[in-house]
GULUMTI-812378 format. One record per residue (C-alpha): residue in three letters; x, y, z. Coordinates in steps of 0.2 Angstrom, whole numbers, plus 2048, in hexadecimal, padded with zeros to 3 digits. Example, Ala and Ser with C-alpha at 12.3 -4.5 7.8 and 13.67 -1.06 7.14 Angstrom:
// GULUMTI-812378
r:ALA | x:83E | y:7EA | z:827
r:SER | x:844 | y:7FB | z:824
***
This chain:
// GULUMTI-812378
r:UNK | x:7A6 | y:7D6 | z:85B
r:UNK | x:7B5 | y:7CF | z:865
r:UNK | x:7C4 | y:7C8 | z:860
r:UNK | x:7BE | y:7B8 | z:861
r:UNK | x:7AE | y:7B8 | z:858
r:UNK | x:7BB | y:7BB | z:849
r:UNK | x:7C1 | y:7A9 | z:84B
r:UNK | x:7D4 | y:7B0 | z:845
r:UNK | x:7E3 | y:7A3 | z:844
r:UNK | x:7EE | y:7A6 | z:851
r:UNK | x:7FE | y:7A7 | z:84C
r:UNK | x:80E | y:79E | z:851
r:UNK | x:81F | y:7A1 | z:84E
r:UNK | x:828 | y:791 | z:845
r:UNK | x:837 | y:790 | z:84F
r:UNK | x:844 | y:783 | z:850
r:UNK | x:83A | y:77A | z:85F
r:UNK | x:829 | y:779 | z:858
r:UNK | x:82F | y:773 | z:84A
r:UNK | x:839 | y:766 | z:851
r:UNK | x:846 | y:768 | z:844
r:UNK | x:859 | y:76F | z:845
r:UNK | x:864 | y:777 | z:837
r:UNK | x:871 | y:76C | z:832
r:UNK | x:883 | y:772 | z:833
r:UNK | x:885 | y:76E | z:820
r:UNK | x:877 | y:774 | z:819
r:UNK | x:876 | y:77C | z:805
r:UNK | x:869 | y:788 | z:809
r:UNK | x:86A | y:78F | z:7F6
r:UNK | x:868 | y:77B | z:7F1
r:UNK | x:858 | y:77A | z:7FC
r:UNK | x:851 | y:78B | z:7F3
r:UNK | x:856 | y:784 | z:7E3
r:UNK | x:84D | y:774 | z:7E7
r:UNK | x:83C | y:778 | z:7EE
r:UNK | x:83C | y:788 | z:7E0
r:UNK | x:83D | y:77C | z:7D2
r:UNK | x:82E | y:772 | z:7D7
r:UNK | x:824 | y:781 | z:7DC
r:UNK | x:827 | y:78A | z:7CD
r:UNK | x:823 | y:779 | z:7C3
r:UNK | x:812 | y:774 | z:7CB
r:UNK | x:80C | y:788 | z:7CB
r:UNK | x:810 | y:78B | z:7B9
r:UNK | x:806 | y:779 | z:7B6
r:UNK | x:7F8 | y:781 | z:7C0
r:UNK | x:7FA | y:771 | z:7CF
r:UNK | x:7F3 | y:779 | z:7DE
r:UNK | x:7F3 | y:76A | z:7E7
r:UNK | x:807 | y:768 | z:7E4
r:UNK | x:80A | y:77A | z:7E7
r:UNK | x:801 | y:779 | z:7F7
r:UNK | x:80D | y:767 | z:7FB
r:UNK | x:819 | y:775 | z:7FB
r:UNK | x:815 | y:77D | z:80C
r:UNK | x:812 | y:779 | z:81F
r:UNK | x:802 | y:779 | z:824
r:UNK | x:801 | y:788 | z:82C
r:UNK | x:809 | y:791 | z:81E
r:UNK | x:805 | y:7A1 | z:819
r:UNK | x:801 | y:7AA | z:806
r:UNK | x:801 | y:7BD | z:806
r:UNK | x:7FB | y:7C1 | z:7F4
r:UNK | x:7FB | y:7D4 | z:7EE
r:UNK | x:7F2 | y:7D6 | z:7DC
r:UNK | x:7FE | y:7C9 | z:7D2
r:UNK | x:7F2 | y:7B9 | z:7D5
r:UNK | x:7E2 | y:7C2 | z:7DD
r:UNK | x:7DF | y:7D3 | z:7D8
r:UNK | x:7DF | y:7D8 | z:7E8
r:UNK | x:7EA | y:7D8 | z:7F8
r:UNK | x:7E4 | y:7C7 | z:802
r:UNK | x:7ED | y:7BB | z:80D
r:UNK | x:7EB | y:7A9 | z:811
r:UNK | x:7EE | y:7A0 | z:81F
r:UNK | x:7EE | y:78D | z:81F
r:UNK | x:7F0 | y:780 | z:814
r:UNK | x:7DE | y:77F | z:811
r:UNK | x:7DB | y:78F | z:80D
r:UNK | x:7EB | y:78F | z:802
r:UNK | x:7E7 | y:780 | z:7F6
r:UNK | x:7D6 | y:789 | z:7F2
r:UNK | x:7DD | y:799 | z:7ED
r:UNK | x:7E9 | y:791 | z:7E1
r:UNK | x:7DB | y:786 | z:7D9
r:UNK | x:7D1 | y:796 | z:7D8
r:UNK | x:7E2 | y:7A2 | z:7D2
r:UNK | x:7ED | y:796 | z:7CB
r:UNK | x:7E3 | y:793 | z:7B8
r:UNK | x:7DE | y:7A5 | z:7B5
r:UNK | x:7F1 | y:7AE | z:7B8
r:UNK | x:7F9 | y:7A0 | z:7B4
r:UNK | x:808 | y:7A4 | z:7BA
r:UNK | x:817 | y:79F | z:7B0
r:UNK | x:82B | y:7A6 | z:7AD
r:UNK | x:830 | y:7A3 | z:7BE
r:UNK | x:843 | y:7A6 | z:7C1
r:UNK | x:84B | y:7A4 | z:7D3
r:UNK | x:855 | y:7B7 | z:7D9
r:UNK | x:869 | y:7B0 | z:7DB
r:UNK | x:86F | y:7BE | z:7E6
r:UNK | x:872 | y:7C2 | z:7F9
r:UNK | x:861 | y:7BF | z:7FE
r:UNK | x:862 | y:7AD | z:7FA
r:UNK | x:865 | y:7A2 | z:80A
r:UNK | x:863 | y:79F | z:81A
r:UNK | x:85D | y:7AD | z:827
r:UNK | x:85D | y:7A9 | z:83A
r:UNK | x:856 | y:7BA | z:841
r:UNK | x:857 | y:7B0 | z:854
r:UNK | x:860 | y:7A2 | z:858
r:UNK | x:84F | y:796 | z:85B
r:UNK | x:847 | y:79D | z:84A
r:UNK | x:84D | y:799 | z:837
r:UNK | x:849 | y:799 | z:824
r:UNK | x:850 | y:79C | z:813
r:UNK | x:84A | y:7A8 | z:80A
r:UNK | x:84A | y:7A9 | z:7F8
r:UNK | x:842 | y:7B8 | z:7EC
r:UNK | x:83C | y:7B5 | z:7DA
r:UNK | x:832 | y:7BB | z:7CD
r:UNK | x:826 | y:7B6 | z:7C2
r:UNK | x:819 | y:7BA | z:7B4
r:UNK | x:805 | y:7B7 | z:7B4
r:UNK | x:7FB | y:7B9 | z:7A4
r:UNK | x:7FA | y:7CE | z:7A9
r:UNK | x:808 | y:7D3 | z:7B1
r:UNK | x:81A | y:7D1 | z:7B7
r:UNK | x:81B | y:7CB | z:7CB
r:UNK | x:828 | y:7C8 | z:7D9
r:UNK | x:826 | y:7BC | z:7E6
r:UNK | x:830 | y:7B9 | z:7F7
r:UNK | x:830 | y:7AA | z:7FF
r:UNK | x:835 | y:7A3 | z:813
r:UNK | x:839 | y:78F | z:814
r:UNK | x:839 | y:788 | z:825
r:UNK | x:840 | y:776 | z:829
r:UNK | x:838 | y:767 | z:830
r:UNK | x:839 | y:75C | z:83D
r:UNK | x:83E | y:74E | z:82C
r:UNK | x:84A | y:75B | z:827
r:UNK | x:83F | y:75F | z:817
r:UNK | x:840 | y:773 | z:813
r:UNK | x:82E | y:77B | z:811
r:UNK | x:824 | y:78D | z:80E
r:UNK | x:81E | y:793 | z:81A
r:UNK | x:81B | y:7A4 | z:812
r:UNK | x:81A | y:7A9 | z:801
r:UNK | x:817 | y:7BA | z:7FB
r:UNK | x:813 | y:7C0 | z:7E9
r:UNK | x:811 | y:7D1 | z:7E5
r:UNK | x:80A | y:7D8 | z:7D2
r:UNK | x:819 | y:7E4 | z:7CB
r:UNK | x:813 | y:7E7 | z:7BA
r:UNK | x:805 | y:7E6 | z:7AD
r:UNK | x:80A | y:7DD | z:79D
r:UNK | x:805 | y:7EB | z:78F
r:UNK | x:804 | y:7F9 | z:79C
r:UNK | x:817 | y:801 | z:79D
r:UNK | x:819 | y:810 | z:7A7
r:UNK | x:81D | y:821 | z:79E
r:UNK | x:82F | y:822 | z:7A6
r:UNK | x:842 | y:823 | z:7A2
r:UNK | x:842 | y:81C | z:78F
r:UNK | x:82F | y:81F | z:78E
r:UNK | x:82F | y:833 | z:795
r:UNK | x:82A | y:840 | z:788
r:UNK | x:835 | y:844 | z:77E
r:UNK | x:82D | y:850 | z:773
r:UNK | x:833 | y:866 | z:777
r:UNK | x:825 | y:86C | z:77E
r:UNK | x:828 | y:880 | z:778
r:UNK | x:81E | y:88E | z:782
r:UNK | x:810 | y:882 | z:782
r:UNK | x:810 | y:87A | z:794
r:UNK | x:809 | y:888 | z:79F
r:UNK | x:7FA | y:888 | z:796
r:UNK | x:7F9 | y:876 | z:790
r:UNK | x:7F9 | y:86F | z:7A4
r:UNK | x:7ED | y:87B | z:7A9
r:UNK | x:7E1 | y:874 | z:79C
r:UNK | x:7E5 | y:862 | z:7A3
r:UNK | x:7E4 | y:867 | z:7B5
r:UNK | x:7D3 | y:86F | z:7B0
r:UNK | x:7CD | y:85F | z:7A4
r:UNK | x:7C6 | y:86C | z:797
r:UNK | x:7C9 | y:860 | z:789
r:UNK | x:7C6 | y:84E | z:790
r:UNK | x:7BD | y:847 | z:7A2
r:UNK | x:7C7 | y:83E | z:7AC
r:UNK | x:7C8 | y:82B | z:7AD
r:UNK | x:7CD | y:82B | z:7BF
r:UNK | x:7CA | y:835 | z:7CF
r:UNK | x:7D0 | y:834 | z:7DF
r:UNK | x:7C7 | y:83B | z:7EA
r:UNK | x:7D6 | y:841 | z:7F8
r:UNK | x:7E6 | y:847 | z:7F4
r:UNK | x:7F2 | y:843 | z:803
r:UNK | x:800 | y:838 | z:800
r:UNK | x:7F5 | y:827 | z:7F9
r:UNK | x:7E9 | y:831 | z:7EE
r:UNK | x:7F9 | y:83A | z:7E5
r:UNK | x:804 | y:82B | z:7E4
r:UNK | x:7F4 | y:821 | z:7DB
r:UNK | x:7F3 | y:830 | z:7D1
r:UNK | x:805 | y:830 | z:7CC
r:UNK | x:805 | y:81D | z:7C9
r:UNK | x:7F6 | y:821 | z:7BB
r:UNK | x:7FD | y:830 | z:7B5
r:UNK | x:80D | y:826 | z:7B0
r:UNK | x:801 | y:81A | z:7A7
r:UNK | x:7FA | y:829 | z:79F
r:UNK | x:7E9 | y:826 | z:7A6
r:UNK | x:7E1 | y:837 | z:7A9
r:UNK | x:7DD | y:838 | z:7BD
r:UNK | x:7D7 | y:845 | z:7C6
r:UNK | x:7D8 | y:847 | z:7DA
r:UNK | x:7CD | y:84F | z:7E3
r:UNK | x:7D4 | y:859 | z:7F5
r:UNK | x:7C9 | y:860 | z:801
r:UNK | x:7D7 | y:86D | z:808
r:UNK | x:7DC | y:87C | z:801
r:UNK | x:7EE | y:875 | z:7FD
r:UNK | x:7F7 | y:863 | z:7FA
r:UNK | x:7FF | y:85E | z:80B
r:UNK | x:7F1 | y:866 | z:817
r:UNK | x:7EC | y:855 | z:81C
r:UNK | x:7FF | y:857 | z:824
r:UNK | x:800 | y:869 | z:827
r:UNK | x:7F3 | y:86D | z:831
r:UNK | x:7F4 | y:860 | z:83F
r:UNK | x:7FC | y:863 | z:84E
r:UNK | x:80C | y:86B | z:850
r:UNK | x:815 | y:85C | z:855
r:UNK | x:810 | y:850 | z:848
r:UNK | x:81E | y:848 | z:841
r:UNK | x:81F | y:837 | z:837
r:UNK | x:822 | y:828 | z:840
r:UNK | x:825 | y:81E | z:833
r:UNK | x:839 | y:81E | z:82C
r:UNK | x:83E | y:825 | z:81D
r:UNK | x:840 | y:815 | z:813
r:UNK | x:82F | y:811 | z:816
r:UNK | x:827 | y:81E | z:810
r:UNK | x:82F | y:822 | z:7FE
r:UNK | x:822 | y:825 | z:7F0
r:UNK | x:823 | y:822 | z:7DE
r:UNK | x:82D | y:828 | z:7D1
r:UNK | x:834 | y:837 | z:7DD
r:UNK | x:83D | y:830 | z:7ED
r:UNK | x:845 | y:838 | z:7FC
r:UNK | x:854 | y:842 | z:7F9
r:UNK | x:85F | y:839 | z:805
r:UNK | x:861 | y:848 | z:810
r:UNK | x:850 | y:846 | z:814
r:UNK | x:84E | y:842 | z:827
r:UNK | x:84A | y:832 | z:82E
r:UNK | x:839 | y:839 | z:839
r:UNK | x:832 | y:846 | z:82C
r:UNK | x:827 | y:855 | z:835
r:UNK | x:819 | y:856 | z:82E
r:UNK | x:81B | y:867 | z:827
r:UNK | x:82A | y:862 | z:81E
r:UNK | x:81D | y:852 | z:814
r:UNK | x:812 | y:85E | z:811
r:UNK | x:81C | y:869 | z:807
r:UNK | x:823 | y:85A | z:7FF
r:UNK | x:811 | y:854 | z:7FB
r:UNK | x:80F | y:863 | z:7F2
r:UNK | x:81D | y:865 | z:7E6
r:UNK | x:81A | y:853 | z:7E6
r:UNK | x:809 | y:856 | z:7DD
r:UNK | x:811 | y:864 | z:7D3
r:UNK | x:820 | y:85D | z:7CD
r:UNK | x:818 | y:84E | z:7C3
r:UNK | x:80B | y:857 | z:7BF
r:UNK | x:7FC | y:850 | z:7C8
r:UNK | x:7EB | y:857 | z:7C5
r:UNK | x:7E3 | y:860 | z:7D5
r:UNK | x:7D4 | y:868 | z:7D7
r:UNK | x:7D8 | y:86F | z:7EA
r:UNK | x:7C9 | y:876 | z:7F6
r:UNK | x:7BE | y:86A | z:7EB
r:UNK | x:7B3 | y:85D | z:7F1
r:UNK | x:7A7 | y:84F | z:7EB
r:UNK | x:795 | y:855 | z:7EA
r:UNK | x:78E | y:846 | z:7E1
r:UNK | x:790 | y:836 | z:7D9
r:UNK | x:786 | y:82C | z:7D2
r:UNK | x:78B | y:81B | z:7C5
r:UNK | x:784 | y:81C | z:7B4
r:UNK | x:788 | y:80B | z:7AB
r:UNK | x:79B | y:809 | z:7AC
r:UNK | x:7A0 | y:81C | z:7B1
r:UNK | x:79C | y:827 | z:7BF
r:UNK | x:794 | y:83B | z:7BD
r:UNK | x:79D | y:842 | z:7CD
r:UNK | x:798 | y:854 | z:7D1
r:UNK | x:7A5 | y:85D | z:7D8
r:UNK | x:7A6 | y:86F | z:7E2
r:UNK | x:7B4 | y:87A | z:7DE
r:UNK | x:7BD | y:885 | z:7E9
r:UNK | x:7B5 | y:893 | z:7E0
r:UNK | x:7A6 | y:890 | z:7E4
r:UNK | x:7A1 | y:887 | z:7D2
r:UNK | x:79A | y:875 | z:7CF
r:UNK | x:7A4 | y:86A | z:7C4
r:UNK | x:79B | y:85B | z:7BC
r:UNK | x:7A5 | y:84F | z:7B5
r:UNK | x:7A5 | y:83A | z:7B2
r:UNK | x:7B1 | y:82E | z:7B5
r:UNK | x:7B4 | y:81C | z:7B4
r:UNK | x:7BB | y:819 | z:7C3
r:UNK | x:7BC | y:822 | z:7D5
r:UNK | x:7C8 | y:81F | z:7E0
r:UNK | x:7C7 | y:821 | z:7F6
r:UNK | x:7D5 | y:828 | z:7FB
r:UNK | x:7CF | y:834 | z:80B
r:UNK | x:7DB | y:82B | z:816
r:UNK | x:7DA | y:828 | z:829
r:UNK | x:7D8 | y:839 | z:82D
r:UNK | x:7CA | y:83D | z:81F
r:UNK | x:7BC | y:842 | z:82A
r:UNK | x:7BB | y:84B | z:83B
r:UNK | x:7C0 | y:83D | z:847
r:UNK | x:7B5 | y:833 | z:850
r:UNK | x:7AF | y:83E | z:85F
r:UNK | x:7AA | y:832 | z:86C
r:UNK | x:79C | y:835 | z:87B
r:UNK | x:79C | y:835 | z:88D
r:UNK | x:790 | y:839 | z:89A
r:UNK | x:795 | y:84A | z:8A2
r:UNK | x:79E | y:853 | z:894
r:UNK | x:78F | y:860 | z:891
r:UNK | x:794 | y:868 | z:8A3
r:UNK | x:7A6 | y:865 | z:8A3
r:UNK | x:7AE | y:876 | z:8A3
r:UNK | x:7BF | y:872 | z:89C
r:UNK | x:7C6 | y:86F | z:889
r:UNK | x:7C2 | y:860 | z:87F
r:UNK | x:7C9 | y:85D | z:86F
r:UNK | x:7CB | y:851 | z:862
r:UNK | x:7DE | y:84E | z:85C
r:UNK | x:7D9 | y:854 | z:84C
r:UNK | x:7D5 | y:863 | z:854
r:UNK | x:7E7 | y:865 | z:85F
r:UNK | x:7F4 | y:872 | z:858
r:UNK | x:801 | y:873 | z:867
r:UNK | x:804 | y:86D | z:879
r:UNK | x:808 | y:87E | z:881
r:UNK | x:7F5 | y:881 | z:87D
r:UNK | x:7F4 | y:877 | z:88D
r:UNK | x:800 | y:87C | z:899
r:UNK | x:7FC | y:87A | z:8AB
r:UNK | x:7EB | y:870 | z:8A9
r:UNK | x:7EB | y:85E | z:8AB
r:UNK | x:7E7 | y:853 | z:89B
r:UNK | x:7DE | y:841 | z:896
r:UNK | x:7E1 | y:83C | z:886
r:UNK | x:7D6 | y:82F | z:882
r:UNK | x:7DD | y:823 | z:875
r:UNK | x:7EF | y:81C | z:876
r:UNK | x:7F2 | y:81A | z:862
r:UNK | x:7FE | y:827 | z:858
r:UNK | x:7F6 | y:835 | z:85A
r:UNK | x:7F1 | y:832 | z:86D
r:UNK | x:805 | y:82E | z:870
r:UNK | x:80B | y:83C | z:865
r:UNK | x:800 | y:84A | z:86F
r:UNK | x:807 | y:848 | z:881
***
């Protein structure tokens, strides 16, 4: 399949000259916001797609993560917009909108030929508390228009999360040592989760549930938390900035380093894991599972060399990009050729090969980072 068998919207940047418009020298940019807010929060909370969808250009954008959909889906097109508030609109019905007053209100002009105001908000449907985040754009008749709109799911109305107020309060004396190793172990109750990977998106689901009090437990291939970091190449250090990568409940110290190497997130991942007391079964892997009804039986493989069966109601993927043993491509010729070939997955350090002459074959992180 090519990239044009997927018949993808190409997109195009709205500037200034596209659009035929200019930004007057007077304008009220927080009027604007005010203005088109009013109506859209009017028409959604009436459940009017066809008047929310007069709201945006026609090659408007709606990126919706869990607060309308239950899922993360984007739309593109006014078309494609309209059906998925006829669809969405009556079932979350969306309602308590209130328009964000502070200094991200206004107009932004990140290059002279390209502006919009931007306005953020938030909102309720009939489970949860949302934000939203929203970019007009003008037009060529000076009218102010979306030409994104973004809605993310916050909270679940009913659901608070175990923290601050909400902690334990009760004095746990001489009792903790042997009450988490009954929890880590499930002796008295099965899990209702499991998550099957425990690098850094398998333990930050675990600690979301965990502060819902949902009983979860992950699943980790390698003898210890962070070995999906600590036994790549020596190298390896995050390319991703600090302020990007925070998890919940337990940022960065802001010491920590911009670039982190990876053997510093792997230790992190670790006491991570320990101090909010996720439940870890290390050097264990997924036997079996089979549905029964509404649950899973998921036999497990211990460390230890024992079988574990237990049953779940949900399971949770989290093996990651690198959860398998890469993708070890074929060429005609590499039975008889006489030198190294690796896979990344594989590379520890580039003095391994000093004075020979290298191809790496792939030009993505690791293929960038290796060299």
């Amino acid at each position: 399949m090519t990239a044009n068998d997927l018949s993808l919207p190409e997109p195009s940047l709205p500037t200034l000259q596209r659009l035929n418009a200019t930004i007057p020298a007077d304008l009220d940019a927080k009027a604007v916001a005010k203005a088109w807010f009013s109506v859209f929060a009017r028409t959604a909370e009436a459940g009017n797609a066809q008047d929310v969808a007069k709201l945006f250009v026609n090659d408007g954008y709606w990126r919706d993560m869990l607060a309308l959909t239950w899922d993360f889906r984007t739309f593109s097109g006014l078309s494609k917009i309209t059906q998925f508030l006829a669809d969405r609109l009556g079932s979350a019905r969306p309602t308590a909108f209130a328009l964000r007053d502070d200094a991200y209100l206004g107009l932004q002009r990140p290059y002279p030929d390209i502006a919009w105001i931007n306005l953020f908000f938030d909102f309720e449907t009939s489970a949860g508390i949302a934000f939203g985040i929203a970019r007009l754009i003008p037009n060529a008749n000076g009218e102010w228009k979306a030409h994104t709109v973004y809605t993310n799911l916050e909270d679940i109305k009913g659901f608070p999360e175990k923290i601050g107020p909400l902690r334990d309060a009760n004095p746990n004396h001489g009792k903790w040592v042997d009450d988490r190793k009954r929890e880590v172990e499930f002796v008295d109750k099965s899990p209702v989760v499991l998550i099957v990977g425990g690098g850094q998106s398998g333990l930050e689901v675990a600690a979301r549930l965990k502060a819902l009090d949902v009983p979860t437990l992950v699943v980790e291939k390698n003898q210890r938390v962070g070995d999906n970091w600590r036994n790549r190449y020596n190298a390896l250090c995050l390319h991703d900035p600090v302020w990007y990568d925070h998890m919940p409940y337990l940022p960065f110290p802001p010491t920590w380093p911009v670039y982190a190497p990876a053997p510093k997130l792997a230790n992190w991942l670790e006491n991570y894991a320990e101090t909010l007391e996720l439940n870890v079964w290390t050097s264990s892997t997924v036997v079996k599972a089979t549905q029964d009804g509404d649950s899973w039986n998921v036999r497990i493989s211990r460390g230890d060399g024992s079988e574990r069966a237990i049953n779940a109601k949900h399971i949770v993927f989290a093996t990651g990009l690198g959860g398998n043993d890469g993708t070890f491509p074929k060429y005609p010729g590499m039975n008889s050729f006489k030198g190294q070939i690796l896979h990344s997955t594989r590379h520890k350090s580039a003095a391994d090969h000093l004075g020979k002459k290298v191809v790496v074959v792939g030009a993505c992180t690791s293929g960038t980072q290796l060299p």
